[in-house]
FIFI-753835 format. One record per residue (C-alpha): y, x, z; residue in one letter. Coordinates in steps of 0.5 Angstrom, whole numbers, padded with zeros to 4 digits, always signed. Example, Ala and Ser with C-alpha at 12.3 -4.5 7.8 and 13.67 -1.06 7.14 Angstrom:
residues 2
-0009+0025+0016a -0002+0027+0014s 
END
This chain:
residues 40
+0002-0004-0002x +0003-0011-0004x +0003-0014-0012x +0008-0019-0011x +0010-0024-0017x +0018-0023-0013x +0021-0018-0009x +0027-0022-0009x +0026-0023-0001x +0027-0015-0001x +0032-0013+0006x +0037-0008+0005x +0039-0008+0012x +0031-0007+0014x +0031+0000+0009x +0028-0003+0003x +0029+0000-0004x +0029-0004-0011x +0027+0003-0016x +0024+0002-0023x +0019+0007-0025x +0014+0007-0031x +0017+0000-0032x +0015-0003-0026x +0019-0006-0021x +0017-0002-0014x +0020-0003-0006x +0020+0003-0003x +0021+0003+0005x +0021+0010+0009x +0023+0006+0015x +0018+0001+0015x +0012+0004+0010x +0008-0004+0010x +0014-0007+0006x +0012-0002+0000x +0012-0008-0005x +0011-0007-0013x +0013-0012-0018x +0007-0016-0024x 
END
């Protein structure tokens, strides 16, 4: 799972999720797992 400053280049069309968990912002993709992302 990548840290990145932005997940604003998330893609929904390429399967990726904006959720908020534990007050962390996280892109979850079953489609292409690599672009797991959370935010700070």
């Amino acid at each position: 799972m990548k840290v990145k400053n932005s997940l604003s280049d998330s893609d929904p069309k390429k399967g990726d999720k904006i959720v908020m968990r534990r007050g962390k912002l996280f892109r979850i993709n079953k489609r292409n797992p690599r672009r797991k992302a959370r935010q700070g």
